[in-house]
MIZAKE-144469 format. One record per residue: residue in one letter; x negated, y, z negated of N, C-alpha, C in turn. Coordinates in steps of 0.05 Angstrom, whole numbers. Atoms other than C-alpha are relative to their C-alpha. Last residue first. Example, Ala and Ser with C-alpha at 12.3 -4.5 7.8 and 13.67 -1.06 7.14 Angstrom:
[site 's' [16 -24 1] [-273 -21 -143] [15 22 -14]]
[site 'a' [-18 -24 0] [-246 -90 -156] [-18 24 0]]
END
This chain:
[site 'x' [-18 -19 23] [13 654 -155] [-8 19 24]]
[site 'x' [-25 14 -5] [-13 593 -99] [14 19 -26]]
[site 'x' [-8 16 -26] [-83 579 -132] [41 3 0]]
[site 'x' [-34 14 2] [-114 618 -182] [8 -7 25]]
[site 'x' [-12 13 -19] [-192 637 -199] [29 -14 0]]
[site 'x' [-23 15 8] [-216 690 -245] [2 -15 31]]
[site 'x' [-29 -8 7] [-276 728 -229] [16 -17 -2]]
[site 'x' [-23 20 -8] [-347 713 -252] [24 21 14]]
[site 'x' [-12 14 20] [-401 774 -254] [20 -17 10]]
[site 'x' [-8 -23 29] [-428 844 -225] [10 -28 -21]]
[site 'x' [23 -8 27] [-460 795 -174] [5 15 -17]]
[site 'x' [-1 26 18] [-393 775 -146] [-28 2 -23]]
[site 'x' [-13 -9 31] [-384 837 -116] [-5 -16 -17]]
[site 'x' [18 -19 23] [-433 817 -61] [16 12 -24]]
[site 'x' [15 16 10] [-395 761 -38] [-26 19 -14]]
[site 'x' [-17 24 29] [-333 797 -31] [-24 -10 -15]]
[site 'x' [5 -19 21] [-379 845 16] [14 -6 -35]]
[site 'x' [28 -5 14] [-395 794 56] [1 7 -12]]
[site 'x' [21 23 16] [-329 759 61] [-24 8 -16]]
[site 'x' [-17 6 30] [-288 822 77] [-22 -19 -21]]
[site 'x' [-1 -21 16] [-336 834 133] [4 1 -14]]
[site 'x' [27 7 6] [-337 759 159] [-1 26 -13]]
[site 'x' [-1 28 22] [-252 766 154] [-33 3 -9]]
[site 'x' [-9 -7 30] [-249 835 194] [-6 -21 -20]]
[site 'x' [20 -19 10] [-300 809 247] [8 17 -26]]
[site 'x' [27 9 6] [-267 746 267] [-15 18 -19]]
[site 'x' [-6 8 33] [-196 779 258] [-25 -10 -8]]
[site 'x' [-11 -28 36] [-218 825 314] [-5 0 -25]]
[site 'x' [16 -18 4] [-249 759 352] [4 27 -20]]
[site 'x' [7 16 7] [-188 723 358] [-22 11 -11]]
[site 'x' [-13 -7 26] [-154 780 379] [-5 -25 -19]]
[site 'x' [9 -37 8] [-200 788 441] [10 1 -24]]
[site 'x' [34 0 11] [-195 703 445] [-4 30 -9]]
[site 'x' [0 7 26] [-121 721 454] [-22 -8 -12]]
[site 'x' [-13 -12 23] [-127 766 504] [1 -9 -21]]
[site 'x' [21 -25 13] [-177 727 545] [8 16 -18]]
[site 'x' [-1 -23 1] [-133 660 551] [-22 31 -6]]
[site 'x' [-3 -2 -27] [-130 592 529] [3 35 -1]]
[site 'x' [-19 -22 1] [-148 580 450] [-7 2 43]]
[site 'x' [-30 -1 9] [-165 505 431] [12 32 -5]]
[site 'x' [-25 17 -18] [-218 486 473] [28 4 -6]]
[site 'x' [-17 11 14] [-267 547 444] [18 -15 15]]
[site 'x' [2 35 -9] [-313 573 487] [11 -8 -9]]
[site 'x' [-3 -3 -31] [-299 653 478] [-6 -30 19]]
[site 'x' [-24 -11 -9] [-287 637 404] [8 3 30]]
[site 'x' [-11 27 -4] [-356 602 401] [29 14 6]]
[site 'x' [7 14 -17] [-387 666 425] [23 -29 -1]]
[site 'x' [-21 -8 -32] [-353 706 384] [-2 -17 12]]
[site 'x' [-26 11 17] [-385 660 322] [18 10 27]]
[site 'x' [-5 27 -20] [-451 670 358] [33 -12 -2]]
[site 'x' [15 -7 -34] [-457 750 348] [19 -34 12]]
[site 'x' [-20 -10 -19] [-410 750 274] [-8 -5 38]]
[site 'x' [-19 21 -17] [-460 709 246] [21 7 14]]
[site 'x' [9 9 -20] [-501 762 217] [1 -19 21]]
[site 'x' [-8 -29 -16] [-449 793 170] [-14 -7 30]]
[site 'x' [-23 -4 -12] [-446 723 143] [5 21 14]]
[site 'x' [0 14 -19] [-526 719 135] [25 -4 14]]
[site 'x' [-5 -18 -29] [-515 782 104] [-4 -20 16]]
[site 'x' [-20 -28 -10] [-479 750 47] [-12 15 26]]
[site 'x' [-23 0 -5] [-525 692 46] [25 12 4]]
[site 'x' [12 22 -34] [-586 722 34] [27 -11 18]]
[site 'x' [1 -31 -16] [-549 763 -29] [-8 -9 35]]
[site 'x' [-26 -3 -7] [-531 685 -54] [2 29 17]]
[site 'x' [-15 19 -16] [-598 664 -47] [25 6 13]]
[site 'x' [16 -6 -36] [-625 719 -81] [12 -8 19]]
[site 'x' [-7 -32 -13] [-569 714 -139] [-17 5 30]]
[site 'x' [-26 3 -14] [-587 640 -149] [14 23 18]]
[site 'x' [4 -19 -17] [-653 647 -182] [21 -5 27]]
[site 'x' [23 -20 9] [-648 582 -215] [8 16 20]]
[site 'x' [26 7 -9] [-582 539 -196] [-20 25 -4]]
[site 'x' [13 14 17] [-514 537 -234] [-32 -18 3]]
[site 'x' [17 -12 20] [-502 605 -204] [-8 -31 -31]]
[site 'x' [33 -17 -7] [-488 574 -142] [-9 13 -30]]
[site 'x' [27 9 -10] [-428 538 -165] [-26 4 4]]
[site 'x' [-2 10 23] [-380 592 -196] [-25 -32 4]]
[site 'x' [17 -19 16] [-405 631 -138] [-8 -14 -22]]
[site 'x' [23 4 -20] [-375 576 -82] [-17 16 -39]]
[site 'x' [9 15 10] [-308 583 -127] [-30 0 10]]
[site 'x' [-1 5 26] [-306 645 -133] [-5 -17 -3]]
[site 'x' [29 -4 8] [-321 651 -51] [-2 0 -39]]
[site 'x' [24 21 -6] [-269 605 -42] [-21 12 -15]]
[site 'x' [0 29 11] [-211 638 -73] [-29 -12 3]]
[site 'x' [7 -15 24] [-229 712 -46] [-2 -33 -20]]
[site 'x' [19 -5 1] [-230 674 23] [-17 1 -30]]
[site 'x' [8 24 0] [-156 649 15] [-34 0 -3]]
[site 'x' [-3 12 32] [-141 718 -15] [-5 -33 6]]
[site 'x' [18 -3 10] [-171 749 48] [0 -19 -19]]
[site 'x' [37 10 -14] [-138 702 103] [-19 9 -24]]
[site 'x' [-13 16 0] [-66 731 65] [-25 -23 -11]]
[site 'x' [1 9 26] [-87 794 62] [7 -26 -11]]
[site 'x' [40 0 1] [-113 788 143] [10 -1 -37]]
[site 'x' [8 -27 7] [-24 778 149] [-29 -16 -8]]
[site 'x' [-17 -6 -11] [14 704 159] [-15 39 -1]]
[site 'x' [-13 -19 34] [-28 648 140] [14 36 18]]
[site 'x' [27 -24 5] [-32 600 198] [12 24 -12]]
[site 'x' [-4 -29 -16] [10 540 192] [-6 19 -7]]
[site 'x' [-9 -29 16] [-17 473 168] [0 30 13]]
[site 'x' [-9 -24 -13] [-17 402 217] [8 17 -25]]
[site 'x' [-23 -24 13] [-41 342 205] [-1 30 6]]
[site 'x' [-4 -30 -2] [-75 289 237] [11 15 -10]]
[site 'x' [-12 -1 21] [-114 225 232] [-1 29 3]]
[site 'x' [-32 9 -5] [-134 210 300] [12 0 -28]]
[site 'x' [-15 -16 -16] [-198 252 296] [28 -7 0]]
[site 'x' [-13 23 -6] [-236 208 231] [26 17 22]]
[site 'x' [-16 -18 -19] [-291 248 217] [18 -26 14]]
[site 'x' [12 -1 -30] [-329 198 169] [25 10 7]]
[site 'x' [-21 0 -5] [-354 198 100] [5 6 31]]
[site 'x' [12 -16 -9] [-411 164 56] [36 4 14]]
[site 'x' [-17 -1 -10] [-407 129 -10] [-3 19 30]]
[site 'x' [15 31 -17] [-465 111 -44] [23 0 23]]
[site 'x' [-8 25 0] [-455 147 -111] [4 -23 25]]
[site 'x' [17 15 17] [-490 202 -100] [6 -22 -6]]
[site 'x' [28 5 -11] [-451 221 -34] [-21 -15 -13]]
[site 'x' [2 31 -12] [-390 210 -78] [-19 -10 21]]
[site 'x' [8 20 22] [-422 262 -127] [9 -31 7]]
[site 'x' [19 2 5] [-424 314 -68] [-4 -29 -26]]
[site 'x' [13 9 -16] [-359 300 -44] [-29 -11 -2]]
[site 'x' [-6 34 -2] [-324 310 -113] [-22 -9 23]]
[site 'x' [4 17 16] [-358 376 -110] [-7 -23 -6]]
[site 'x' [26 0 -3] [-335 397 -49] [-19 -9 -26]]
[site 'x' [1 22 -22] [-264 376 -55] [-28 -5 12]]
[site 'x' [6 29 4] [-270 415 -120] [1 -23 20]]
[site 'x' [-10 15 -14] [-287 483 -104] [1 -35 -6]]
[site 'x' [18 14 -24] [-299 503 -173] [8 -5 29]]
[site 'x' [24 -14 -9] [-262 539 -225] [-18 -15 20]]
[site 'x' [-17 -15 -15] [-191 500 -218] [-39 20 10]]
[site 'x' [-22 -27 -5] [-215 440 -241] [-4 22 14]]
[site 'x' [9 -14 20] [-254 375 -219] [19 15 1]]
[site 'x' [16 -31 -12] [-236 320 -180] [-2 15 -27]]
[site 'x' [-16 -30 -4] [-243 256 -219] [-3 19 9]]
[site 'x' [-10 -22 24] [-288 196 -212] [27 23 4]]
[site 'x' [-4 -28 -3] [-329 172 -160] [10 14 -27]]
[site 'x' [32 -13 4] [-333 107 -173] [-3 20 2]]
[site 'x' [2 3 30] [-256 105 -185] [-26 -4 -5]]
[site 'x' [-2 -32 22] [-251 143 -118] [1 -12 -23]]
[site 'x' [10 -19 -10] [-279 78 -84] [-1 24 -20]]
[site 'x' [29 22 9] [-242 22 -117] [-19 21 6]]
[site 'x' [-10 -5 22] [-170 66 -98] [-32 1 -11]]
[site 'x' [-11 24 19] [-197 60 -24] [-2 15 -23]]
[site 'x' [28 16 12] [-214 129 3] [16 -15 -20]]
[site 'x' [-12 26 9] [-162 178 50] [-21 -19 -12]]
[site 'x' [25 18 9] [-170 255 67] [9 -26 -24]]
[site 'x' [-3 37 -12] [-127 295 93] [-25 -5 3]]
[site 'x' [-34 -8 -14] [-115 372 44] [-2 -26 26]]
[site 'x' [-20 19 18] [-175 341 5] [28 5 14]]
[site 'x' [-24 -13 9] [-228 372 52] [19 -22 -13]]
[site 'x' [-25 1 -16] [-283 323 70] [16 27 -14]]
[site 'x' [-22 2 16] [-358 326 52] [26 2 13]]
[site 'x' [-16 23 20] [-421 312 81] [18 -3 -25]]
[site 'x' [-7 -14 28] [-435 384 100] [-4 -24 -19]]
[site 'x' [24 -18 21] [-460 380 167] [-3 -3 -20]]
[site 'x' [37 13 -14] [-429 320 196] [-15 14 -8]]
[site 'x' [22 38 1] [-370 318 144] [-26 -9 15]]
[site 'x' [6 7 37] [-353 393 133] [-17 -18 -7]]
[site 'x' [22 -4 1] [-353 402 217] [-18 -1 -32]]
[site 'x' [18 2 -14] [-303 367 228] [-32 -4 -8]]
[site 'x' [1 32 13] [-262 374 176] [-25 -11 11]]
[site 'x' [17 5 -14] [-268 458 201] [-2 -38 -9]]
[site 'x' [8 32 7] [-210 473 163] [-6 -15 25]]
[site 'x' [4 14 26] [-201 545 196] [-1 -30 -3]]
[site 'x' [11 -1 19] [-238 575 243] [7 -14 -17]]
[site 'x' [30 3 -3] [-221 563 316] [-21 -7 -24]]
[site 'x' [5 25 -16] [-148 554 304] [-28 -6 8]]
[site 'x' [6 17 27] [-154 608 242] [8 -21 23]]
[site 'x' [25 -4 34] [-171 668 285] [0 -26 -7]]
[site 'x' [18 10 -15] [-113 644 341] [-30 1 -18]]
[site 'x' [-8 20 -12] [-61 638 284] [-19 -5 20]]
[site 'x' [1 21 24] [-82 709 252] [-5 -33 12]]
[site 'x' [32 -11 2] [-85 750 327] [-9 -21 -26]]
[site 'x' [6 -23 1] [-18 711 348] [-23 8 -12]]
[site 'x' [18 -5 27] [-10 654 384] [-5 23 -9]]
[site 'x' [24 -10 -6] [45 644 430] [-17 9 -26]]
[site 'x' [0 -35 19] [105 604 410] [-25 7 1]]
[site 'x' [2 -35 -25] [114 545 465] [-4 31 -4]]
[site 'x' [5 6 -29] [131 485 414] [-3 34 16]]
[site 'x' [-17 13 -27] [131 510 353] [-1 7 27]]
[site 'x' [-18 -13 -8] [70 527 309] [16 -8 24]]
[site 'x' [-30 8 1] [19 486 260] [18 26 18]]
[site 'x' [-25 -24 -1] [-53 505 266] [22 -12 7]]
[site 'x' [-12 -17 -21] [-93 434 265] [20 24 -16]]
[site 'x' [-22 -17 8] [-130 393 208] [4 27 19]]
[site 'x' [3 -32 -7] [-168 336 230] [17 15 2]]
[site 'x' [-13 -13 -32] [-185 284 193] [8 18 7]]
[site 'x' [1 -29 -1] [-230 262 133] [6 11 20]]
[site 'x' [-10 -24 -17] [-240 193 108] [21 25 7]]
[site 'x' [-14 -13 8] [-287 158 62] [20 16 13]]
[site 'x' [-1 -21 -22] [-323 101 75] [25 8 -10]]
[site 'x' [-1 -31 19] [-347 56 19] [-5 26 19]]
[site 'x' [-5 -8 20] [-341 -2 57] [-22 13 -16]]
[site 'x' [24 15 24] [-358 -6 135] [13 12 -30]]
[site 'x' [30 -19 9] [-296 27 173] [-11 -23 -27]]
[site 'x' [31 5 -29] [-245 -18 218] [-26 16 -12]]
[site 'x' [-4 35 3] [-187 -26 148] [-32 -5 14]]
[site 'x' [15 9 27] [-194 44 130] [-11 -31 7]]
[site 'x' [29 -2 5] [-190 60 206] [-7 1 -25]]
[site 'x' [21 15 -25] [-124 21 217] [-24 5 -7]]
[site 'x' [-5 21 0] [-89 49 152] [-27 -21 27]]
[site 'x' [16 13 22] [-109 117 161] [6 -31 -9]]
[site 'x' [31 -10 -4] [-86 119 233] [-16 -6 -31]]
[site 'x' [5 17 -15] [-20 91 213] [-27 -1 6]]
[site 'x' [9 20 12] [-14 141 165] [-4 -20 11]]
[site 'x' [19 1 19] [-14 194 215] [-11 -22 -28]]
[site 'x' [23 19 2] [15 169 263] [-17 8 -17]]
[site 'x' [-13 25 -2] [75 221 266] [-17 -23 -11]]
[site 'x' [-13 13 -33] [33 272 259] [14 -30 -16]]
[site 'x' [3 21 1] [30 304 171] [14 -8 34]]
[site 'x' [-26 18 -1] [55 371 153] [-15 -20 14]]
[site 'x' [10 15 -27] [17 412 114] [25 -14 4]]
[site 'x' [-8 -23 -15] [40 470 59] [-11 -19 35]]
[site 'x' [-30 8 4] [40 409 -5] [6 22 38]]
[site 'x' [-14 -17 22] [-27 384 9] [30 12 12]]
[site 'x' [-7 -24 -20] [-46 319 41] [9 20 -25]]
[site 'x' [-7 -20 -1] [-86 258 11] [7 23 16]]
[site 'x' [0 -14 -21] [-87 185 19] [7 32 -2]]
[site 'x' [-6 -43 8] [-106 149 -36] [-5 7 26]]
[site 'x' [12 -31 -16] [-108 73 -13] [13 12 -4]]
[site 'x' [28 -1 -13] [-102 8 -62] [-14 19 21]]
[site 'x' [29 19 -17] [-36 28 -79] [-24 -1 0]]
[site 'x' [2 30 1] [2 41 -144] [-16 -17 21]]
[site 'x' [7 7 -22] [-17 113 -160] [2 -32 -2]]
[site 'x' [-34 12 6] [10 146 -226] [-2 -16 25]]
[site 'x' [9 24 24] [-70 153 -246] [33 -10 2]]
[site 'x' [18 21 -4] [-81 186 -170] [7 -18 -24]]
[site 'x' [-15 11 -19] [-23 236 -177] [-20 -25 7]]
[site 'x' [-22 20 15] [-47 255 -243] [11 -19 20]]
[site 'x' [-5 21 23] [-112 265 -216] [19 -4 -12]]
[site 'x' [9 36 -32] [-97 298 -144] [-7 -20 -34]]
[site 'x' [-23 -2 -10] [-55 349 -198] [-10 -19 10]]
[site 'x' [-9 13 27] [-126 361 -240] [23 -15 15]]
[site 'x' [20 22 13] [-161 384 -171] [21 -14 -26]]
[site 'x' [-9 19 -23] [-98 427 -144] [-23 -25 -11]]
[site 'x' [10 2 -19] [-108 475 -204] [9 -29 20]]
[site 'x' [-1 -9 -27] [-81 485 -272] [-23 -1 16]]
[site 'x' [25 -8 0] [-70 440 -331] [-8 11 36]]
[site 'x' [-3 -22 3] [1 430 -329] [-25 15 -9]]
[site 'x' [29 -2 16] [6 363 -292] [-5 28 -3]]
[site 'x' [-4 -22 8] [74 336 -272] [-23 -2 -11]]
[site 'x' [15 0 26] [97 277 -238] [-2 28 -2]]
[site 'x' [-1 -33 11] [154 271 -192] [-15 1 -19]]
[site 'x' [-3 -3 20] [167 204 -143] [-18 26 -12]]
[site 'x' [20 -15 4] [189 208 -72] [2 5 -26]]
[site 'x' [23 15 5] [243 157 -52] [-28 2 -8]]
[site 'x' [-8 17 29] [305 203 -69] [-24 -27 -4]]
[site 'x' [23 19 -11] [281 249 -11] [-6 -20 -30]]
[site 'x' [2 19 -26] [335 292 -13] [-15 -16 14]]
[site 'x' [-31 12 -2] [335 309 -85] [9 -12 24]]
[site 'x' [-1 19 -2] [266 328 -80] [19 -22 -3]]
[site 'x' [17 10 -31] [268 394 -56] [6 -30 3]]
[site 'x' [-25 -5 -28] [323 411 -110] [-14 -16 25]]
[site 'x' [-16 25 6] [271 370 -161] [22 6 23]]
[site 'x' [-3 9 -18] [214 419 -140] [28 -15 3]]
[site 'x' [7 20 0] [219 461 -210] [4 -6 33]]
[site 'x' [-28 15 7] [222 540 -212] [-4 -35 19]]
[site 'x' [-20 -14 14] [163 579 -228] [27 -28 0]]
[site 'x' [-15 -16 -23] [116 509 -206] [17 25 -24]]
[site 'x' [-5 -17 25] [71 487 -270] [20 24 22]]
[site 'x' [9 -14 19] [30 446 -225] [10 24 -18]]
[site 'x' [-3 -31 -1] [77 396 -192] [-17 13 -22]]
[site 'x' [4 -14 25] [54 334 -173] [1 17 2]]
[site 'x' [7 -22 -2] [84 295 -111] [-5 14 -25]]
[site 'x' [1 -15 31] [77 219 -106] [-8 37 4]]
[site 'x' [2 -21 0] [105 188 -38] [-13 14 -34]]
[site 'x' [-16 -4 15] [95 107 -29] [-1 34 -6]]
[site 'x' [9 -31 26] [67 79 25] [17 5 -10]]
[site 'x' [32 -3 8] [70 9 56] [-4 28 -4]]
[site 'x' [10 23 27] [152 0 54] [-27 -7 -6]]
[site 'x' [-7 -10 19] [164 55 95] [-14 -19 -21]]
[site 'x' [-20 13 19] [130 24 154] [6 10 -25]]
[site 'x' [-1 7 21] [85 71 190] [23 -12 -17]]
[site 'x' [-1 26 -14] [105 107 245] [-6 -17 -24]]
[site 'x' [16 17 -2] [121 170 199] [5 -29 12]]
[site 'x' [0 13 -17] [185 206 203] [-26 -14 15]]
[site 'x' [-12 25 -7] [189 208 130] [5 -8 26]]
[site 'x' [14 25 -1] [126 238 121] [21 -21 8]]
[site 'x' [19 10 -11] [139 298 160] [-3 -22 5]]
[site 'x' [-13 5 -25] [206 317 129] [-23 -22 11]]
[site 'x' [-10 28 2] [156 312 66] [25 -16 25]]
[site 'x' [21 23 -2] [109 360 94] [21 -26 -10]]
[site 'x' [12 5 -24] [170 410 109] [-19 -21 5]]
[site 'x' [-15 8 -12] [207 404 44] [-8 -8 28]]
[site 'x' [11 30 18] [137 415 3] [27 -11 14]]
[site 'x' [20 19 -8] [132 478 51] [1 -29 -4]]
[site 'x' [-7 -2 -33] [199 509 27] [-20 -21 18]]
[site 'x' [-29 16 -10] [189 493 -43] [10 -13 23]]
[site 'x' [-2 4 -29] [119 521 -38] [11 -20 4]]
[site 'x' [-15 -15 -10] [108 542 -118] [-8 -1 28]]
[site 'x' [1 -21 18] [52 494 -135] [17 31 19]]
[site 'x' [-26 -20 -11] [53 431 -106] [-4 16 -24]]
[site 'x' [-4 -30 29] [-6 375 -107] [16 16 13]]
[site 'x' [1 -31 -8] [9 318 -61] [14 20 -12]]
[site 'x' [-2 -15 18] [-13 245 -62] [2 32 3]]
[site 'x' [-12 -34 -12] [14 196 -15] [-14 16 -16]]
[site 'x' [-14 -31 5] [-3 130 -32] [-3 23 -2]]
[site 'x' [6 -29 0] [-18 73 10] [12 16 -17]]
[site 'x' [-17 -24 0] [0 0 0] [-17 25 0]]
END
């Protein structure tokens, strides 16, 4: 059996959309099972989940999406964790796909597929939406560079993540993290293309920042648990300002935007976002800031 796991934190609306998803999965009902944890939602899921009477409801009030993939992992009855978060929506085949290539990959393989811009059929892209089809959740590129997966799909026998361990909390990136300590432990992970899902592109650049403002806290809350860290981290802020040249470039190659107009507004947001970034990343030396997810 497979199960589902997926943190929710106020995205009612969403957590109706990814579960539409799952139930029109190829995949036999009867080999996965749904577990959705709510982190301390304003007002509970249970309306959402009233029509999907086969999707069970935990609850973990220690905040962040890391603690949440652990309750939903210890209420977990199959032998594969398959994770999506609550604002995705899940291809048809998608569990099917993890199922087949858990089964065809050498053990203690971890996998990590690929997460597409979500929008209906024939609706043109707009400056945000084409930005974040080039840029965002790179899966791709996490696991051959990075050797790590994103947690929003990403699947690893039960036996696996219990060498591993727990994600972490809210101050850290924890999908990066985890990655790193299942690298130490022996585990390795693999870009797995036919496992798909689909999240739709954030809706306003304040949107893009506060997903940014997230990371780079966490990223910080990391880095400063290495000597002489601040250098590093100053290095790396203009090394973002200095990536703007090739980053166009890939935008103007890119397979997945058609068009010169919309690469031009592809680009825009390119150069507002790496801007924002850098200079995010230089505030950070005055000190921590708070991290929250989804308030």
């Amino acid at each position: 059996m497979i199960s589902v796991i997926i943190p929710h934190l106020n995205q009612a609306e969403a957590l109706e959309a990814c579960l539409r998803s799952l139930d029109a999965q190829t995949l036999s009902r009867d080999l996965f099972e749904i577990i959705v944890v709510d982190n301390g939602s304003a007002i509970s899921p249970m309306d959402v989940l009233a029509s999907h009477p086969d999707v069970r409801l935990e609850r973990e009030l220690r905040p962040g999406p890391g603690p949440a993939r652990n309750t939903g992992v210890a209420a977990a009855k199959g032998e594969i964790l398959a994770f999506i978060d609550a604002d995705c929506r899940a291809h048809q085949d998608w569990l099917s796909s993890v199922l087949k290539w858990i089964s065809m990959s050498p053990a203690g393989t971890v996998l990590g597929g690929d997460v597409r811009i979500w929008r209906p059929d024939d609706a043109e892209l707009d400056a945000i939406a084409a930005y974040e089809s080039v840029f965002a959740y790179r899966f791709k590129l996490y696991i051959e560079r990075h050797g790590y997966s994103g947690t929003g799909n990403m699947a690893v026998l039960r036996r696996d993540f219990d060498r591993v361990g727990p994600f972490a909390g809210i101050d850290i990136a924890e999908d990066m993290e985890w990655g790193e300590r299942a690298l130490r432990a022996g585990l390795r992970f693999r870009y797995t293309p036919e496992m798909i899902v689909f999240h739709p592109a954030r809706r306003s650049l304040q949107e893009l920042y506060a997903k940014w403002d997230r990371h780079i806290a966490h990223y910080r809350n990391m880095a400063e648990r290495k000597p002489a860290w601040q250098l590093r981290w100053i290095a790396q802020a203009f090394l973002i300002f200095a990536s703007l040249a090739p980053n166009a470039v890939t935008v103007l190659t890119s397979d997945r935007l058609h068009g010169g107009g919309v690469r031009l507004k592809a680009i825009a947001v390119l150069c507002a976002v790496r801007s924002h970034r850098a200079m995010t990343m230089l505030s950070h030396l005055r000190g921590r800031q708070a991290v929250a997810w989804n308030r």
